[in-house]
N, C-alpha and C positions, 0 to 999 in steps of 0.2 A: 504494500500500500504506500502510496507515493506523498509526500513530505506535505503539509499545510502551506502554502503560498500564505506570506503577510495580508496578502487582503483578504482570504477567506479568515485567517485568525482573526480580523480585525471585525470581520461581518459576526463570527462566534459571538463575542465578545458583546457586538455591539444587541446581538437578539439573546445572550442571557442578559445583560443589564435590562432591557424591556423586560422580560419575562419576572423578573424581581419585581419592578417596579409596578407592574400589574397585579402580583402577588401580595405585595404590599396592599394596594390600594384597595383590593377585593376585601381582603381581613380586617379591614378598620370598622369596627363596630360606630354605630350610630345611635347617639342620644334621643329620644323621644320624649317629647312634649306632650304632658297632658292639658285637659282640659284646666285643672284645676292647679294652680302653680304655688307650691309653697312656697315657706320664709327660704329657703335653702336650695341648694341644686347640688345635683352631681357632676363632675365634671371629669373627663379621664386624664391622668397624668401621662403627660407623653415621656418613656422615660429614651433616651437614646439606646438605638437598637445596634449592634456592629454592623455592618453591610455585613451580606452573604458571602459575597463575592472577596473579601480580604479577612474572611475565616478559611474561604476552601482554600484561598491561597497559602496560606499559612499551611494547611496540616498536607496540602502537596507540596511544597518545599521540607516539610519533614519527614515526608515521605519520600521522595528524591535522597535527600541526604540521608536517609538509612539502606535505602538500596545502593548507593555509594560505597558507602561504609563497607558494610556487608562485599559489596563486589570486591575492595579494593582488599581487605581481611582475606578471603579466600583465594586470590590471585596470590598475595602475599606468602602464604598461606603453601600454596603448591610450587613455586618459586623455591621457597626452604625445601621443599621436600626434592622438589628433582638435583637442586646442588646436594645435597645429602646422598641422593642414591647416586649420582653420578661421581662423588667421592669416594663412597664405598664399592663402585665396581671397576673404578681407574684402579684402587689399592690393589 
């Protein structure tokens, strides 16, 4: 499967941020007015939400960097071991 050209990343990108933002605005509950209005009201505390979009980033970069890790450990890893065997069968 052949590589993402920049402008289709950038089209991705650009139709999950829509997709949040529809997501958002669907779930926002709505205050209803009754007939008879007390001393008092409700009102919803907006409290700041993170983006979606700079959490999944976050746990795909830790994710990246432990498959890294991991690659670079096991390459490391057989590297030791073939100078080892190829020590012990020059001896």
């Amino acid at each position: 499967m052949p590589k993402k050209s920049k402008k289709e990343k950038i089209l991705a990108d650009y139709r999950r941020k829509v997709q949040t933002q529809q997501s958002l605005t669907a779930h926002i509950p709505t205050l209803v007015k009754e007939d008879t209005t007390p001393n008092f009201q409700f009102r919803l505390k907006k409290e700041p939400l993170l983006p979606v979009q700079q959490q999944n980033e976050s746990t795909t970069e830790l994710i990246a960097i432990k498959r890294d890790l991991s690659k670079t450990f096991v390459l490391a890893t057989l590297a030791i071991a073939a100078e080892i065997i190829i020590y012990f069968v020059k001896k």
